[in-house]
MIVOTI-291010 format. One record per residue (C-alpha): residue number from 1; chain; x, y, z negated. Coordinates in steps of 0.1 Angstrom, whole numbers, padded with zeros to 4 digits, always signed. Each point is the difference from the previous one (the first is absolute). Example, Ala and Ser with C-alpha at 12.3 -4.5 7.8 and 13.67 -1.06 7.14 Angstrom:
residues 2
<node><nr>1</nr><kette>A</kette><east>+0123</east><north>-0045</north><up>-0078</up></node>
<node><nr>2</nr><kette>A</kette><east>+0014</east><north>+0034</north><up>+0007</up></node>
end
This chain:
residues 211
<node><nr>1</nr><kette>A</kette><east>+0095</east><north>-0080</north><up>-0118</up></node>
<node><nr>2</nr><kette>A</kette><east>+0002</east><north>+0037</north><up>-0010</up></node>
<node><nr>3</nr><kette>A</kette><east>-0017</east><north>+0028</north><up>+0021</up></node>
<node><nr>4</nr><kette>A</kette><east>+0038</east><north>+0014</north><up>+0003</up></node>
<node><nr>5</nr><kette>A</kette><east>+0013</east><north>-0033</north><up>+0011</up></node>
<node><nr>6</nr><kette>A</kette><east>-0029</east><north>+0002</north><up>+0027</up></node>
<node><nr>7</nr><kette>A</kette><east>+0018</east><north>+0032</north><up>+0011</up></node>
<node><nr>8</nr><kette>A</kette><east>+0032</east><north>-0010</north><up>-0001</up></node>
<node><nr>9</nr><kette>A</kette><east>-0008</east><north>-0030</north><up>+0024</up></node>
<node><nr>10</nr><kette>A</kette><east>-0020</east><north>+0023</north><up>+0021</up></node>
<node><nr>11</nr><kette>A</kette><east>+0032</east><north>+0017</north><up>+0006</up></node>
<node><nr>12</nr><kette>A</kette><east>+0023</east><north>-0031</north><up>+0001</up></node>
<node><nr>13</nr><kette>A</kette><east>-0022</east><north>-0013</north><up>+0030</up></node>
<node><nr>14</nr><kette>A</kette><east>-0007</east><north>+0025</north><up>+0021</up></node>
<node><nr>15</nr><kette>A</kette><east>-0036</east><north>-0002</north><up>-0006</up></node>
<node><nr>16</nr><kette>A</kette><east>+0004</east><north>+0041</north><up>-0006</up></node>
<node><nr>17</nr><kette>A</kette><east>+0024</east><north>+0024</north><up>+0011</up></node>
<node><nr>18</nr><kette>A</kette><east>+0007</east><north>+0039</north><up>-0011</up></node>
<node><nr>19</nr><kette>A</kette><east>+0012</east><north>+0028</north><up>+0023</up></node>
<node><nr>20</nr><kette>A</kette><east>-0014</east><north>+0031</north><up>-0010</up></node>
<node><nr>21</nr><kette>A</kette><east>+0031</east><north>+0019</north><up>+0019</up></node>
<node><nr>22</nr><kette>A</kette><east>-0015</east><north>-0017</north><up>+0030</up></node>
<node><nr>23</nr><kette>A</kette><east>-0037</east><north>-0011</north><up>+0003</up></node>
<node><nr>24</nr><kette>A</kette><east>-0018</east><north>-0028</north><up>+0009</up></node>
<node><nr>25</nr><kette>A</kette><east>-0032</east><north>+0008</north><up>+0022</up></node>
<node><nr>26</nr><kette>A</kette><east>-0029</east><north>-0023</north><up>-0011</up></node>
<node><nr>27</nr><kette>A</kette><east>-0027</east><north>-0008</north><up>+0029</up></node>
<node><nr>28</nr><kette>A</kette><east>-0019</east><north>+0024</north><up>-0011</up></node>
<node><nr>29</nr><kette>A</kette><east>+0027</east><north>+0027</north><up>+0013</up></node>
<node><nr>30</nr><kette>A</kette><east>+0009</east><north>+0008</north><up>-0036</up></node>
<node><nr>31</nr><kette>A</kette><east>+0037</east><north>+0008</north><up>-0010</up></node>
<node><nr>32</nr><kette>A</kette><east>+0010</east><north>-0022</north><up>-0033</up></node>
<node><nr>33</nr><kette>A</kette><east>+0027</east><north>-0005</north><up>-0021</up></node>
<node><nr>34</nr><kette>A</kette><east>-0010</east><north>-0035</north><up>-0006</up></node>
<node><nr>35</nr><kette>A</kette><east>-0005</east><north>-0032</north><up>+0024</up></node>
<node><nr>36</nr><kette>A</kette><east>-0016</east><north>-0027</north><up>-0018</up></node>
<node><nr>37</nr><kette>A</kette><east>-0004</east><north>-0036</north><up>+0015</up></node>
<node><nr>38</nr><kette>A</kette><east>-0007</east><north>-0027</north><up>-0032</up></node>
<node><nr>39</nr><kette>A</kette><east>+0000</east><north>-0024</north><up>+0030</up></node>
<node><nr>40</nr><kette>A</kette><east>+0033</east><north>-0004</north><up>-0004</up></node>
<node><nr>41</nr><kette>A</kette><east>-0004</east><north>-0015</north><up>-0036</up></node>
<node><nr>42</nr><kette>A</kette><east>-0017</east><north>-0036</north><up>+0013</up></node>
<node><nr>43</nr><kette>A</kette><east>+0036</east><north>-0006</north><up>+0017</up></node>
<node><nr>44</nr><kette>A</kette><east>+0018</east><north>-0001</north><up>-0037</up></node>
<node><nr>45</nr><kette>A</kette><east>-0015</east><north>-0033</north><up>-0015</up></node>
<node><nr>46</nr><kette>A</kette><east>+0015</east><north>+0002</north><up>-0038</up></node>
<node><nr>47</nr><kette>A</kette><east>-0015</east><north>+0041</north><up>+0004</up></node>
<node><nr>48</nr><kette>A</kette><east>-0032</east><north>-0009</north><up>+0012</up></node>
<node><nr>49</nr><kette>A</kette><east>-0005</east><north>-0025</north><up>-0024</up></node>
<node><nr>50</nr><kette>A</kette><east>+0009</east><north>+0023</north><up>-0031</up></node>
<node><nr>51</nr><kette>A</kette><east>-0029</east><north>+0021</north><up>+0022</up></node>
<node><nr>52</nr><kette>A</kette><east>-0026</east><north>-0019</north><up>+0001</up></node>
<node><nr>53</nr><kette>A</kette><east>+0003</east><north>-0012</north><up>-0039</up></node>
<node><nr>54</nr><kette>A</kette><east>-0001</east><north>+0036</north><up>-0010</up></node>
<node><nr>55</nr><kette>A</kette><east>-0031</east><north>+0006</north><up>+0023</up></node>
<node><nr>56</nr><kette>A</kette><east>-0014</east><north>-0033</north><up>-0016</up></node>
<node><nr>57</nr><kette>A</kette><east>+0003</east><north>+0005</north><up>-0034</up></node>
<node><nr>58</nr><kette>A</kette><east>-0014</east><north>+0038</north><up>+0007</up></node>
<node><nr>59</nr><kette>A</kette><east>-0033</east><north>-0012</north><up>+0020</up></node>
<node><nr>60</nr><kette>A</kette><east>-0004</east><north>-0025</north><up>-0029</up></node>
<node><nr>61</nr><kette>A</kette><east>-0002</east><north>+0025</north><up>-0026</up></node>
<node><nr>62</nr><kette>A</kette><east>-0038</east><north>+0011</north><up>+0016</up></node>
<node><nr>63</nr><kette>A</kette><east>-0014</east><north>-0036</north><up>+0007</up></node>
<node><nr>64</nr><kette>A</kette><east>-0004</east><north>+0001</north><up>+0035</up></node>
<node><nr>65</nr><kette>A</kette><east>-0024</east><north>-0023</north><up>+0016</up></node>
<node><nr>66</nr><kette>A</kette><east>+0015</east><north>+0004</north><up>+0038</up></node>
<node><nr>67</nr><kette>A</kette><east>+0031</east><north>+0014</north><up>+0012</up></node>
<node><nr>68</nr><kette>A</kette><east>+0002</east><north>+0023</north><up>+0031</up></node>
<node><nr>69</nr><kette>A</kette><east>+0022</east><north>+0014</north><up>+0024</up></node>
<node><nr>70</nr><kette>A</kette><east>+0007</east><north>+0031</north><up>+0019</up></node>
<node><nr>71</nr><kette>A</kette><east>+0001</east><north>-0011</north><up>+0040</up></node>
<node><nr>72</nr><kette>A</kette><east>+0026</east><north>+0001</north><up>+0008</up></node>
<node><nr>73</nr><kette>A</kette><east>+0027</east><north>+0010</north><up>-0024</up></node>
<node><nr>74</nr><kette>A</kette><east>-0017</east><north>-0015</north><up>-0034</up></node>
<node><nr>75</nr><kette>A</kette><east>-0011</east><north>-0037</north><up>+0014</up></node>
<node><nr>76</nr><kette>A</kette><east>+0034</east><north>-0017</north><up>-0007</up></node>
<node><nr>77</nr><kette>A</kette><east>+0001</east><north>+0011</north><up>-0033</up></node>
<node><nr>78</nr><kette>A</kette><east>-0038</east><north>-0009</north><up>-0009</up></node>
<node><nr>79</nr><kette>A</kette><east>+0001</east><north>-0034</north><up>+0012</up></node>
<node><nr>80</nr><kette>A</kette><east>+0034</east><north>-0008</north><up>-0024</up></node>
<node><nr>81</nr><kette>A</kette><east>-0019</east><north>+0016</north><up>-0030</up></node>
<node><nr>82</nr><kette>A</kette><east>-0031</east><north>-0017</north><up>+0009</up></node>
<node><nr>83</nr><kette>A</kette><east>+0018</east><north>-0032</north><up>+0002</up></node>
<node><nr>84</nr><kette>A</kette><east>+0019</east><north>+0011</north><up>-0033</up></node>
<node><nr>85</nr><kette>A</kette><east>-0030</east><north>+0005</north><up>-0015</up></node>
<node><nr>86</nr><kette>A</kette><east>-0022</east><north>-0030</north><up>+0013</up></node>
<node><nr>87</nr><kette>A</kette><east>-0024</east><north>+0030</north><up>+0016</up></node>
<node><nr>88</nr><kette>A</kette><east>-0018</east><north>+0002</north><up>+0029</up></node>
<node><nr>89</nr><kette>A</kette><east>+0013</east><north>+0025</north><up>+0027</up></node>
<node><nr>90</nr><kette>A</kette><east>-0016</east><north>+0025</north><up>+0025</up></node>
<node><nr>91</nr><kette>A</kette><east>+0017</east><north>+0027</north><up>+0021</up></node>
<node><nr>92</nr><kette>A</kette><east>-0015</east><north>+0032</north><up>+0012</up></node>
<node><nr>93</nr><kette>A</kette><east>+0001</east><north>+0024</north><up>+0023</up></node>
<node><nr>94</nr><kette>A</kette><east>-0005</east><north>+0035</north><up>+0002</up></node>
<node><nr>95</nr><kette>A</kette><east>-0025</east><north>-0001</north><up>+0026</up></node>
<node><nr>96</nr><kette>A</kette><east>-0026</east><north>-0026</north><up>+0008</up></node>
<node><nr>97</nr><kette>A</kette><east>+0013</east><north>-0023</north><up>+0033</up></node>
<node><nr>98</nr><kette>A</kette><east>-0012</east><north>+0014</north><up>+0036</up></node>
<node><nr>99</nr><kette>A</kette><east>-0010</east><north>-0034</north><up>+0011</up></node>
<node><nr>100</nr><kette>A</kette><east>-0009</east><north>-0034</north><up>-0008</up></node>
<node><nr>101</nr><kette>A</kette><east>-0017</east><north>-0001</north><up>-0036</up></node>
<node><nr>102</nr><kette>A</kette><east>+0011</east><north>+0040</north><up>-0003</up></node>
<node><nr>103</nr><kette>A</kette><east>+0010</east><north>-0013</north><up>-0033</up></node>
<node><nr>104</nr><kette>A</kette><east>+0023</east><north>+0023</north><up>-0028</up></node>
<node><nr>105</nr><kette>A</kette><east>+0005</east><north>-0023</north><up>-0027</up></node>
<node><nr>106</nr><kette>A</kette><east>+0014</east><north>-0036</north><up>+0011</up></node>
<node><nr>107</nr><kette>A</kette><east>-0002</east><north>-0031</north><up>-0020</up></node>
<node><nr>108</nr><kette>A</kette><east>-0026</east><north>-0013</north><up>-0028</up></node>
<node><nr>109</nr><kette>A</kette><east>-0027</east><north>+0022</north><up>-0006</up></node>
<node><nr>110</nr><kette>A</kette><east>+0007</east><north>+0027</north><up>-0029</up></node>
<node><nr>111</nr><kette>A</kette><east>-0032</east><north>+0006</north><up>-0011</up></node>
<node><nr>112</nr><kette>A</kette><east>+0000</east><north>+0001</north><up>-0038</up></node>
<node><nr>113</nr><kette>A</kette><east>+0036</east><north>-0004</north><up>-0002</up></node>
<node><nr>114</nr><kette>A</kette><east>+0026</east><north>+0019</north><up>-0018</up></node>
<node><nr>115</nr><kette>A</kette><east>+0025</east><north>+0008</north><up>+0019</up></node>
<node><nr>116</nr><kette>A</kette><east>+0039</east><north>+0012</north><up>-0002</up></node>
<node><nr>117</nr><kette>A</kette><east>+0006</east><north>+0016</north><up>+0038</up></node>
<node><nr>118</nr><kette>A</kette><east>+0043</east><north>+0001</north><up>+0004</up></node>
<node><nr>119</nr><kette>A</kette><east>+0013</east><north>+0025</north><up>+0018</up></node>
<node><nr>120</nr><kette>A</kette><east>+0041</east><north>+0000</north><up>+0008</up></node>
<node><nr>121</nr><kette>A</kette><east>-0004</east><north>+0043</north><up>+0009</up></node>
<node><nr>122</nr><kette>A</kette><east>-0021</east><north>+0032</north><up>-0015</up></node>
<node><nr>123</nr><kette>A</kette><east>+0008</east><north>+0030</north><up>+0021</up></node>
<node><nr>124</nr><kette>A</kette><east>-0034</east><north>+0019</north><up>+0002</up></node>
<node><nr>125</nr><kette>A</kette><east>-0021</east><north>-0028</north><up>-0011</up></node>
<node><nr>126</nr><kette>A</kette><east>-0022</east><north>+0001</north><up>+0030</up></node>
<node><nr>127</nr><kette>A</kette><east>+0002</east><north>-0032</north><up>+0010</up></node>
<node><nr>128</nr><kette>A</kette><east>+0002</east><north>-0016</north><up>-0029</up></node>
<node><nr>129</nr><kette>A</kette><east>-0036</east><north>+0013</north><up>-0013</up></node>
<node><nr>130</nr><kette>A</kette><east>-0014</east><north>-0010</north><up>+0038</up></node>
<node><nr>131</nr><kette>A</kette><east>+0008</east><north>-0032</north><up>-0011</up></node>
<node><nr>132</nr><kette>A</kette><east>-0020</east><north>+0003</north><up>-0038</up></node>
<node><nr>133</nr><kette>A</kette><east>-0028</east><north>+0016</north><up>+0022</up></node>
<node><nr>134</nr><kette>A</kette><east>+0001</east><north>-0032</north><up>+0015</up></node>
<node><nr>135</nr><kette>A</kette><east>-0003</east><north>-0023</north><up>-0027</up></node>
<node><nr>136</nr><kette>A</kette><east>-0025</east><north>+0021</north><up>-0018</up></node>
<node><nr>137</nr><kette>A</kette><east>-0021</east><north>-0005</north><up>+0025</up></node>
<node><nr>138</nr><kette>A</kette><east>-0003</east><north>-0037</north><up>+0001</up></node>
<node><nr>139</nr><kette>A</kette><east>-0006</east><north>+0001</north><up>-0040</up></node>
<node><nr>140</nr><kette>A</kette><east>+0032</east><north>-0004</north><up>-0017</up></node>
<node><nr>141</nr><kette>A</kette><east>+0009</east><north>+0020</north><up>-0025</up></node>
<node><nr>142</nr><kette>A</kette><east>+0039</east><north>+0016</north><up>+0004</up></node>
<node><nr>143</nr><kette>A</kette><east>+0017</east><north>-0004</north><up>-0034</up></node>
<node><nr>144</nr><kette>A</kette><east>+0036</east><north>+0018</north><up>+0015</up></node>
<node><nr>145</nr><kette>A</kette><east>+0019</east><north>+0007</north><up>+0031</up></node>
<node><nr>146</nr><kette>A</kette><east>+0036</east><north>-0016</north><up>-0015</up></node>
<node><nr>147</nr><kette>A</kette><east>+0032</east><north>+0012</north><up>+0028</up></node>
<node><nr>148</nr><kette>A</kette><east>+0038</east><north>-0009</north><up>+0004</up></node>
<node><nr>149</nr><kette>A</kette><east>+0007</east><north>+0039</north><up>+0006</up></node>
<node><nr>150</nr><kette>A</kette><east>-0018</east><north>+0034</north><up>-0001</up></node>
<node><nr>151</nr><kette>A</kette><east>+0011</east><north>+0036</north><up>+0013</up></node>
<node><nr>152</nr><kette>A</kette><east>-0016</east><north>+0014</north><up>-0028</up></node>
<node><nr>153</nr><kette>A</kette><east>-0014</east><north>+0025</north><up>+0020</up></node>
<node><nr>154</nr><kette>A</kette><east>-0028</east><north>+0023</north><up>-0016</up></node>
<node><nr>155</nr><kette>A</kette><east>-0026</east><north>-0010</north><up>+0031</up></node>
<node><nr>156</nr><kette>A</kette><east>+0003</east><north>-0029</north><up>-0011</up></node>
<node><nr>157</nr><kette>A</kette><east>-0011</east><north>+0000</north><up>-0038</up></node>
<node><nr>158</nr><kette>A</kette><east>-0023</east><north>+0025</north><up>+0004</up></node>
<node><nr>159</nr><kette>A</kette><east>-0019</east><north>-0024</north><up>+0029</up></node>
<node><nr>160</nr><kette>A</kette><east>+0008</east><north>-0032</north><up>-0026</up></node>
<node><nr>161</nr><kette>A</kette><east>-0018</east><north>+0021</north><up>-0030</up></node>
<node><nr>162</nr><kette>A</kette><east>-0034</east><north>+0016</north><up>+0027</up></node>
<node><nr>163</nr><kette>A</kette><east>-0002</east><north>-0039</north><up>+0011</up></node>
<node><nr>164</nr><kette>A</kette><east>+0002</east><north>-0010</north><up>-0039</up></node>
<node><nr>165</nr><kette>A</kette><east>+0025</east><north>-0026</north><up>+0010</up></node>
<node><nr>166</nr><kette>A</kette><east>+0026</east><north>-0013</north><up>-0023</up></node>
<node><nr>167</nr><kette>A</kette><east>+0037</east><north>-0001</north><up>+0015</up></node>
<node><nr>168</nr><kette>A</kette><east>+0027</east><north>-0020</north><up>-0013</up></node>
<node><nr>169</nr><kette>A</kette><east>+0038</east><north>+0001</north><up>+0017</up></node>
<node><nr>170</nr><kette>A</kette><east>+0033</east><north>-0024</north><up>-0007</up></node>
<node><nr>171</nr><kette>A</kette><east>+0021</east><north>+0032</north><up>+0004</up></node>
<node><nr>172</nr><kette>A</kette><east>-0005</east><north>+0038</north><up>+0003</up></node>
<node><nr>173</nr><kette>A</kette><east>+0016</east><north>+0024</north><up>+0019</up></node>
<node><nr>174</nr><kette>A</kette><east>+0018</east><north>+0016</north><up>-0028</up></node>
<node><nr>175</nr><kette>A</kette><east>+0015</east><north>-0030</north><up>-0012</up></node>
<node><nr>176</nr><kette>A</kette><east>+0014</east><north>-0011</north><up>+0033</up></node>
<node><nr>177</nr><kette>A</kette><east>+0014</east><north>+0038</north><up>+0005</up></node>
<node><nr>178</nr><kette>A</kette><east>+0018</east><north>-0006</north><up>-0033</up></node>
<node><nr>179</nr><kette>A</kette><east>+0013</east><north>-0032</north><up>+0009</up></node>
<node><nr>180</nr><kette>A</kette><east>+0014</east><north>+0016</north><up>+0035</up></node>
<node><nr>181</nr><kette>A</kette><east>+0016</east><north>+0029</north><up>-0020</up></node>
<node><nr>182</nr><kette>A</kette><east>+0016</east><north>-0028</north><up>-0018</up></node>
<node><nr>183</nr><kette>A</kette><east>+0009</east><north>-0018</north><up>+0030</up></node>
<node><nr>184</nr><kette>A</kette><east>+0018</east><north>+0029</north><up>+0015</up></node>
<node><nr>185</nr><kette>A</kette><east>-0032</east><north>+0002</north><up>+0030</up></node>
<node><nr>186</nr><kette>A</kette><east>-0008</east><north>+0033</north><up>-0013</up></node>
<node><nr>187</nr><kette>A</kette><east>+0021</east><north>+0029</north><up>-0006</up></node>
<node><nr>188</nr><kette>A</kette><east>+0002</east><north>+0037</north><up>-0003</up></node>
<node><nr>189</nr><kette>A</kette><east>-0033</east><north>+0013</north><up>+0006</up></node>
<node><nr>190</nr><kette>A</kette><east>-0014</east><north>-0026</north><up>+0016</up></node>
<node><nr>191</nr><kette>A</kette><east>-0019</east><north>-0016</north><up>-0032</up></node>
<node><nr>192</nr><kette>A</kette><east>-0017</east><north>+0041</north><up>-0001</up></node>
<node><nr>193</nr><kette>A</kette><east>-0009</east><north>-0004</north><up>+0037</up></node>
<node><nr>194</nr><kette>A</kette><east>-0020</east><north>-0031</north><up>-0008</up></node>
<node><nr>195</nr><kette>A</kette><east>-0016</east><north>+0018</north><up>-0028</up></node>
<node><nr>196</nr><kette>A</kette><east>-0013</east><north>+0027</north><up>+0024</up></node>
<node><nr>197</nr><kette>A</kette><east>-0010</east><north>-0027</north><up>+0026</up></node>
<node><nr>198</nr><kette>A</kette><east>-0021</east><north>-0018</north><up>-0026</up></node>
<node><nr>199</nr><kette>A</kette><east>-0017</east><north>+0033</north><up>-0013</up></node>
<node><nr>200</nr><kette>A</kette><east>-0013</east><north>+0007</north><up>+0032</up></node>
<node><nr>201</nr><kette>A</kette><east>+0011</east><north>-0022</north><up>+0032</up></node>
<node><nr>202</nr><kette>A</kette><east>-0017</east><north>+0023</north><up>+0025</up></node>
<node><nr>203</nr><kette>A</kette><east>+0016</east><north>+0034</north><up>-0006</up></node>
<node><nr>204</nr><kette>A</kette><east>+0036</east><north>-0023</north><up>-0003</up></node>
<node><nr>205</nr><kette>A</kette><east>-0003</east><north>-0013</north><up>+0031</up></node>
<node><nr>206</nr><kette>A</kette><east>-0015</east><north>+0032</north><up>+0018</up></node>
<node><nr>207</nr><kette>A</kette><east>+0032</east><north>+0017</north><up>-0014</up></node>
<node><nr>208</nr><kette>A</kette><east>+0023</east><north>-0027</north><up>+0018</up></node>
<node><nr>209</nr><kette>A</kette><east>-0023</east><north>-0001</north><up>+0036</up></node>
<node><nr>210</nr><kette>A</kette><east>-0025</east><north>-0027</north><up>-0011</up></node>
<node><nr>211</nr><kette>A</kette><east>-0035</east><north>+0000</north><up>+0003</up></node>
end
């Protein structure tokens, strides 16, 4: 599978939808041009197949020792490359439990391992690096944070590069606004409005009555 077939399915799916003319509000109270739920992806199997062998063959490519999973969002797709790849799997969590073991990372230990953590969404990258915080902790060493999808926002990759943290995605953001120009998703101006959204998300969304 090819990163723009990744964005085409993206599309075909649901799994993300474009409206700059009228704005999604994330939880955070943000105004965005772009929903994004990869959820959608486990529901097509011949998709999600094509997925999980292109985020196989990718984790491969470093020699993992374990396989881990954002919770909650990036545990489906660990465990089918784990299994892929005859692996041992973990999950993690962006914060340590509040009760019983107050555990962060779940499964076998990860101590000395090397580790591939799948992640299906980078929007800031906040989470995601919680998560590497996590595992660094308990001794494993973080080879890559490999995702379906990322915004592409500049939060992000500047947090990725101060957390020396190697990202990987399946598709980008500009390929999947090509392949929704293509598709007739975007037109006019709307292509330029995502542009501006990407370059700086706060001052877009401020401009449309966001946080």
């Amino acid at each position: 599978m090819t990163q723009l077939d990744l964005a085409a399915g993206l599309l075909d799916v649901g799994a993300v939808r474009l409206s700059p003319r009228e704005p999604f509000t994330w939880a955070s109270g943000l105004k965005a041009p772009i929903y994004c739920d990869n959820r959608q992806l486990l529901g097509d199997p011949a998709l999600r197949a094509q997925i999980v062998e292109a985020l196989a063959q990718r984790a491969a490519e470093v020699r993992p020792t374990l396989i881990a999973g954002t919770s909650t969002a990036g545990i489906p797709w660990a465990a089918l490359v784990a299994d892929r790849l005859n692996l041992p799997m973990s999950y993690v969590r962006p914060e340590p439990k509040k009760h019983g073991m107050g555990r962060q990372v779940e499964g076998p230990n990860t101590q000395g391992h090397r580790v591939v953590l799948l992640e299906d969404l980078i929007s800031t990258g906040g989470s995601s690096l919680k998560c590497v915080e996590g595992l660094r902790a308990e001794g494993a060493e973080v080879l890559e944070i490999l995702a379906l999808f990322s915004y592409g926002l500049p939060v992000a990759e500047a947090a990725f590069t101060a957390a020396n943290v190697s990202l990987r995605v399946l598709a980008t953001f500009d390929e999947l606004a090509q392949r929704a120009e293509a598709k007739g998703i975007l037109v006019g101006d709307d292509r330029a409005s995502l542009g501006e959204w990407r370059r700086d998300a706060g001052a877009w969304s401020k401009a449309r009555g966001g946080a």
